[in-house]
Each structure stands twice: as structure tokens, then as C-alpha cells.
N, C-alpha and C positions, 0 to 999 in steps of 0.2 A: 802544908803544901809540899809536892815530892821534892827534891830538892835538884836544881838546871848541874852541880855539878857536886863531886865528891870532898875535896878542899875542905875541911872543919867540919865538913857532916857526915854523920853517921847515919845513913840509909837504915828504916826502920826497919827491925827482922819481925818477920812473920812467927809467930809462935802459936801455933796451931794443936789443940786439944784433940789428940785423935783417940778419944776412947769411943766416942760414939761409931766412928768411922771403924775405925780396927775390927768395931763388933760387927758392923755391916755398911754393905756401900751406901752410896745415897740415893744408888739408881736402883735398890731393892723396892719391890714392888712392895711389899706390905707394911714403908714407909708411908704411902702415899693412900690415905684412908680413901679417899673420893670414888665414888664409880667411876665415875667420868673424868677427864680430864681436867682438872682443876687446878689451882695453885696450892703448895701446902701451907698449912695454916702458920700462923705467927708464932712463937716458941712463948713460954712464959716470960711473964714482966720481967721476973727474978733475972732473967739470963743477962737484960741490959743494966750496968750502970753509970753513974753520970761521969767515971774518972776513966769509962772508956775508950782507950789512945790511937790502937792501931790503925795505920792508912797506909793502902793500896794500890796501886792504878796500873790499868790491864788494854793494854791497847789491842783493836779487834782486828784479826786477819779469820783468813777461810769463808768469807760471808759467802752463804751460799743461797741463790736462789730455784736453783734446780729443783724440781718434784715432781721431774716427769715420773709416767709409769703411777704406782700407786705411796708413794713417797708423800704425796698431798696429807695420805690418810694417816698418817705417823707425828706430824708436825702442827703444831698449833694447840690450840686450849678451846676444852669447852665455855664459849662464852655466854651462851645464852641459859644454861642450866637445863637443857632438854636434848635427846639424840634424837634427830632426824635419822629415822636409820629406813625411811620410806615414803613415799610421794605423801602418804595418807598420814604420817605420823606429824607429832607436834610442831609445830614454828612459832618463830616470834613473832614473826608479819607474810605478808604476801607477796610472794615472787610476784616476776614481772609478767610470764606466760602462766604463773597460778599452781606451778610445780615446780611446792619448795629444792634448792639444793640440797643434799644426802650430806649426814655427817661421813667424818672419817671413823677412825676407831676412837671407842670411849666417848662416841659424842665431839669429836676434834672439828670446832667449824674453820674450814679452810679453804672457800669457796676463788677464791684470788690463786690458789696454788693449785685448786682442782682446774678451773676454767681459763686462767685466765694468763699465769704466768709460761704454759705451755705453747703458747701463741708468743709473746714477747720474748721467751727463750731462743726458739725455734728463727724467732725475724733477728735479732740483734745476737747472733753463734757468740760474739765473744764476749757478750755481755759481764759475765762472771771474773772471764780473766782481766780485764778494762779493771773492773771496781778492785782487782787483786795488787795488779799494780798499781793503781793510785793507792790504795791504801800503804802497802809495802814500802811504797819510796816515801810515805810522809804525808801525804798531800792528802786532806782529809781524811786522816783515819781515825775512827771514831775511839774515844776512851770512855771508860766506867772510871771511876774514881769513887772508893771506900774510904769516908773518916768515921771516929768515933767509933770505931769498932771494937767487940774485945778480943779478937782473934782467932776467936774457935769457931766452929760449925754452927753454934746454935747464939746468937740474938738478936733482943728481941725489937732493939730499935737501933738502927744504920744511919748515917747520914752518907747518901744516895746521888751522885751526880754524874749523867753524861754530858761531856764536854767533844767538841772537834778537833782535830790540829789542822793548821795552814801547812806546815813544814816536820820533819823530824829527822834527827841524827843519831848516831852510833858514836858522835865525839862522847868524852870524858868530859869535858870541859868547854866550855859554849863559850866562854868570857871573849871579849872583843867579833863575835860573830856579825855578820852585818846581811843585811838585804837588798837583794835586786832582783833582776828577772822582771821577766812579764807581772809589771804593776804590783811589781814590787816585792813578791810573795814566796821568793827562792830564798832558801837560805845560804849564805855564801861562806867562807872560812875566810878569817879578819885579811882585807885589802881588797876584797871583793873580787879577785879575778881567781876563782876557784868555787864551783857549789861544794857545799857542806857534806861529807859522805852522809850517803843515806842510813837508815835505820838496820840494824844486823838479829833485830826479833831475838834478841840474845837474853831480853829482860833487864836489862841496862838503858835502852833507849829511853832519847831526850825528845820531847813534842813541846813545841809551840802552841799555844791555846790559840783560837781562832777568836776576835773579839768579837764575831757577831753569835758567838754559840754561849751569848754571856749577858747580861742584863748590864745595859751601857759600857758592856768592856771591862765593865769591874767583875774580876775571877773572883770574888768572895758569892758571886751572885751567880750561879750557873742557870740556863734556862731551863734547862732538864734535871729537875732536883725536887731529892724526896728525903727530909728531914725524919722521918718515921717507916722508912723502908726498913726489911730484915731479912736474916740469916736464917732456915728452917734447913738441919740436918744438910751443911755445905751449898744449902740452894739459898743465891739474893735472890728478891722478890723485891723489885722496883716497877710499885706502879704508874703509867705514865697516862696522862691522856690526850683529848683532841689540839692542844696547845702545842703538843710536843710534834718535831719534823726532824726525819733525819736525813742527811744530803749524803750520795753515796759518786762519788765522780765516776764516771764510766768513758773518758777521755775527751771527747767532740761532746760529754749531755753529760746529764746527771741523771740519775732517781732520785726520787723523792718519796718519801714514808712518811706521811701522817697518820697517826692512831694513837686510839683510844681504849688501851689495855695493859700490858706487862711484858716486862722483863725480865728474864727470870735467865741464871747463870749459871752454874755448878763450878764451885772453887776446888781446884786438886788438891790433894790431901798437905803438899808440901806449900800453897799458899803460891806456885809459881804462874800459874796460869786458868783460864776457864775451859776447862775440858769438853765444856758442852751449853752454848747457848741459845735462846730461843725470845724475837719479839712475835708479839701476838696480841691481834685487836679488831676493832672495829676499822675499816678506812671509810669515809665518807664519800659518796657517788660524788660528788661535787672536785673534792681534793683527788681522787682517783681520777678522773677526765685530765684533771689539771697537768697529772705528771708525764701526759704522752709526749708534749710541744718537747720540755727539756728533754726526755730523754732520746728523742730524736725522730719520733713521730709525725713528722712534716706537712706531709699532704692530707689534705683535708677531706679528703674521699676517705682515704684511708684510715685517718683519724677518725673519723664517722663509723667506720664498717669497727674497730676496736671500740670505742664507746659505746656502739651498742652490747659488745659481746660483755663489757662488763655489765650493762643496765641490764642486763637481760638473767645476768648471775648473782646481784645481789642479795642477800640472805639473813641479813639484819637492820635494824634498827639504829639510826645514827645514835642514839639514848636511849636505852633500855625501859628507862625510869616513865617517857614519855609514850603515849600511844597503847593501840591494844594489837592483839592479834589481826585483827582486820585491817590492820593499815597496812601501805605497802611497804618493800624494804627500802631504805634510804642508805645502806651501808653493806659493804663484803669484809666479810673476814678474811684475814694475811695471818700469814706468819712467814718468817723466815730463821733460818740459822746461823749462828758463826760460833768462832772461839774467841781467846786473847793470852795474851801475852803481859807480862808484869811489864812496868817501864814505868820512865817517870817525865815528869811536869815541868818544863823550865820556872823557874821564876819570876820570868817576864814574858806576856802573853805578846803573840805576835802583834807588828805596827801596820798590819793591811787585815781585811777580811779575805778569805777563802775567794779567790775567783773563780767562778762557776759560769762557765763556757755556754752560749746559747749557741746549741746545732742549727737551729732554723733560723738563724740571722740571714741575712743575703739568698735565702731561697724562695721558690714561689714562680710559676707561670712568666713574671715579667723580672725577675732580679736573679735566677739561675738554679740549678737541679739540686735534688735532695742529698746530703749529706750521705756521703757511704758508710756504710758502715764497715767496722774493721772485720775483714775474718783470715787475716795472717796472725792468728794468735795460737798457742799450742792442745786448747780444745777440739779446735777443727783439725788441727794436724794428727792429734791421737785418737779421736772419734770418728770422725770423718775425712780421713787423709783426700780421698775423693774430691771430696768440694774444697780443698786448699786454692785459692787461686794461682794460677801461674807466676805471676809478677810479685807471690810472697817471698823475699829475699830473706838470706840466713840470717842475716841482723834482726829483721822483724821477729822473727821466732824465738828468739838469743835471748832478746829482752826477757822476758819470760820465764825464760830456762834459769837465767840469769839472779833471778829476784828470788831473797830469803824469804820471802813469805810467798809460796808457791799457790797455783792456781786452787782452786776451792776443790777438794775431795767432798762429796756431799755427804753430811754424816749417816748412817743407816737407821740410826733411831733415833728419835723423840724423846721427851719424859715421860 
């Protein structure tokens, strides 16, 4: 485990083998045998063995969900092993109007980022920067976490865990820290009348583990965990499936990610950060409905007119394994993007679960109007200076400006 402070411990160094690397990047194409989009293959048995020590942990900033334009077509994986690259050409199942969605390039299915995300972008402007800032200041920011590793580019078996954090800080030294706030979930600096400075993304930062992101709270048990994940040429390859959900706070709601695919990272050659990350899967029609209420999708007209435009885009198979081509699709392919940052792990997982805000509490026809949504955030101010509201005061923008981990620059490529 990473260690909550410095005091008698020696922060494990990264020693990273760069001969493969030195001779070529990892984002060289004629790394990547596949036509298609694919994951690369697992490296030989040889490269893992059992006395392998190094560990890791990368906490995620930049999540990006932006793909407007044709950005769709660059991000995600071929999942189904076929490129739709025409109404007439192969599918796994049957669209819902009977004309499959078109891959992107190499075969990329990305049907949720062609259709679907340009509507939810476009309705909730600050979507991006919301999830920027929670994550920045602590408050659910997702971690990767590397054990067993041997520290180079290439093997062949990882021990694999995404974890959340409630809280995180930029202290040295956590000892005597305490908790308050709303239900508990703030982290304070010891007498409780001060919060904890936040995180400074400096690769020093300390998180709190979230105990609901944990099998009964016990951090030996992570719920997103893959004991035979690998390293292939600087790329993890963790894969995850329909069991796995990831909570992204967006201030007043959340997102929610369920899927049934992969995670895939690129480690920098000095071991400090992920230069370039990517999930990507199957989402289930069913879990996709599900995340409109949290994320602040209220009214139920409305919420109807979005639930069709996903049913309507579906383009896989909730299980590949099940069904034939004649059936209909029961799933949309996602992807999205982010990076990370090294940082490490208290040694005591936080004494509250993550509070996850419901937008649509108290609204409705007879309990009062739909949750605004923010757009005094600095996307709409450098995008669209235009539509800034009037009533967005300098503080509300500040925030923003303000935060080490800055709003999401959308990466320009893919793997």
C-alpha cells in the first residue's frame, strides 16, 4: 500500500527499463499488429515473475467527455471484431430503425460518443469542468493502483485495481487529520476548524479510499480488480466488466459508467504519470437510462425524448457470447478519455462513503423546478463568452482558474 506519509518510509522508486521505449514510442503504429482497433496482446509469460514488487498509484485528472465534431471516430476500441464502415456492412445485432451505427476509424465502435454524448455535452456546457473540479479538490477522484509489478514496459501479469477517493490532500503528513463537513466527508487539518489543503497534482498527493469502492471496506479487496491484468510495450490493459461502475461527481449529479470492456493507460517513460488514457465497452440500454435522473435529467418528457435517442443508437450486444446477428442491439458502445498523475494512498481508508448528491430530489410538477444547471464555468466563458450568463460573478469563474488540475483539454488522438 502507498504509504499516507513520508516518516520511516521510503516512497518506492520507479525503475523503468527503457530500452524498448528509447527504440520506439509506444504510440508507434507498427506496434500495434491489429487492423482494427484492438487491445495489444499480453507480452510473454517470461516478462512476469513471482518476486515482482513495484507499486504505483495515478490519480485521474483531464476526464474528458467531449467528441464533438469527429473526435467520436478516434476514441474507443473495436469491440465487436467487425468495421461497420456502411449501412450494408457487418453487425453484431439489429439497430432499432434496422440501420446499423457506422464505425469510426479501424473499426472504433463509439456509438454513445457519435450520438449520444453531443446532446448531453451541449445540455449540461459545464459538464466537463464540474467533473474537473471534483476530481481536483479530492472529492472522488478516481485512482489506478499498480502492485506486483516489475517496472518496465513490458509484463506479463499486474495486479490491477481501480479504487475512488472521498477526500485528498497535498499535506506531507495526514497524522492527527479529522473529519467533518457535510456528513462527514471533508477532510479537516487536526482540531477540525480548517479543511485539509487540497491536492497540488504535484505526484505527492495523499487520497482517502472511499469504502464503498471496496468489498465491505476492506482495501485488501478492491471492487475493480484484476489480478492477471498487463503491461504491453508501456500500455496497462485492465479488463473490466458489467460489474464494474464508475461515479464521476459533476456538482448538483453525477455520472455514472457502467461497462463491460477495458482500460487501457500508457505509463510515461519516467513512471510519473498516464500520458494517455482510454475506457471503453459495452453500456447496457438498461444502466444507460439509469444515469440520466443522477446526472440531472429531471423531467420526464425530457428524459423520454434522451432515452429514445439512446435506444434508437444502440449498436451492440449486452454479451457478445449470447445471441446471433438477428437479434436486436441491447447495448451502445462508450469510450472516454483522461490522464493521471502518480500520488499515493493513505493508510487508512476514509470513515464515510463518497456522498453522491441527487439533482432531482425536491423537483417535479408539485415539489418545485429543475435543478439549473451551472454555466458560470470557464468552458462557456472561453467557448462561448456569448452565452456566459450575466449573474456569473468573478469568484464563480476564479474557482476554475484557480484549480491545479485544470479543465479537460480533449486529447487529439486515440491509440
Amino acid at each position: 500500500m502507498d504509504s499516507a506519509g513520508r516518516a520511516g518510509t521510503m516512497k518506492p522508486q520507479l525503475t523503468l527499463l527503457l530500452l524498448v521505449s528509447q527504440a520506439c514510442s509506444v504510440y508507434d503504429p507498427s506496434l500495434m499488429t491489429q487492423s482494427l482497433a484492438g487491445v495489444p496482446d499480453r507480452p510473454p509469460a517470461s516478462t512476469s515473475k513471482s518476486t515482482d514488487d513495484v507499486e504505483a498509484t495515478f490519480a485521474f485528472r483531464n476526464i474528458s467527455l467531449d467528441q464533438a465534431g469527429d473526435r467520436w471516430r478516434r476514441f474507443g476500441l473495436d469491440l465487436d471484431g467487425m468495421n461497420t464502415a456502411s449501412v450494408d456492412g457487418p453487425a453484431e445485432c439489429v439497430a432499432a430503425n434496422g440501420r446499423p451505427t457506422l464505425d469510426g476509424d479501424k473499426g472504433i465502435d463509439n456509438s454513445f460518443g457519435q450520438n449520444v454524448l453531443p446532446t448531453v455535452v451541449g445540455l449540461i456546457a459545464c459538464l466537463e469542468d464540474n467533473i474537473a473540479l471534483n476530481q481536483g479538490l479530492g472529492f472522488g477522484t478516481v485512482l489506478l493502483r499498480l502492485r506486483e509489478w516489475n517496472g518496465t514496459p513490458n509484463d506479463a501479469k499486474v495486479d490491477v485495481s481501480v479504487v475512488s477517493a472521498v477526500d485528498g490532500t497535498s499535506a506531507d503528513d495526514v497524522t492527527g487529520f479529522e473529519w467533518d463537513g457535510p456528513e462527514g466527508a471533508t477532510l479537516m487539518l487536526p482540531g477540525a476548524a480548517e479543511e485539509a489543503p487540497p491536492p497540488a497534482w504535484d505526484g505527492d498527493d495523499i487520497f482517502f479510499v472511499d469504502p464503498g469502492s471496496l468489498v465491505a471496506g476492506d482495501i485488501r479487496y478492491p471492487l475493480v480488480w484484476k489480478t492477471d491484468a498487463y503491461i504491453s510495450n508501456g500500455r496497462v490493459v485492465l479488463p473490466v466488466d458489467t460489474a464494474t461502475t464508475f461515479v464521476f461527481l459533476t456538482g448538483p449529479g453525477s455520472f455514472w459508467l457502467s461497462l463491460d470492456g477495458y482500460l487501457i493507460a500508457d505509463i510515461s517513460e519516467d513512471g510519473q504519470t498516464l500520458e494517455k488514457g482510454l475506457l471503453a465497452g459495452r453500456f447496457s440500454a438498461g444502466d444507460l437510462v439509469a444515469t440520466l435522473e443522477p446526472l440531472g435529467i429531471c423531467d420526464e418528457g425530457f428524459r423520454g425524448s434522451v432515452t429514445s435517442l439512446l435506444t434508437d443508437n444502440l449498436d451492440l450486444r449486452i454479451d457478445p457470447t449470447l445471441g446471433t446477428p438477428d437479434d436486436q442491439c441491447t447495448a451502445s458502445s462508450v469510450a472516454f478519455s483522461f490522464q493521471g498523475v502518480r500520488a499515493r494512498i493513505a493508510e487508512t481508508i476514509a470513515p464515510v462513503e463518497l456522498p453522491i448528491p441527487d439533482p432531482c430530489a425536491g423537483t417535479g410538477p408539485q415539489s418545485g423546478p429543475e435543478p439549473a444547471f451551472d454555466r458560470c464555468c470557464r468552458s462557456v466563458q472561453l467557448d462561448s463568452p456569448s452565452l456566459l450568463p450575466a449573474d456569473c460573478t468573478p469568484s464563480d469563474l476564479q474557482r476554475y482558474t484557480d484549480l491545479p488540475n485544470p479543465i479537460p483539454v480533449p486529447l487529439e488522438e486515440s491509440f
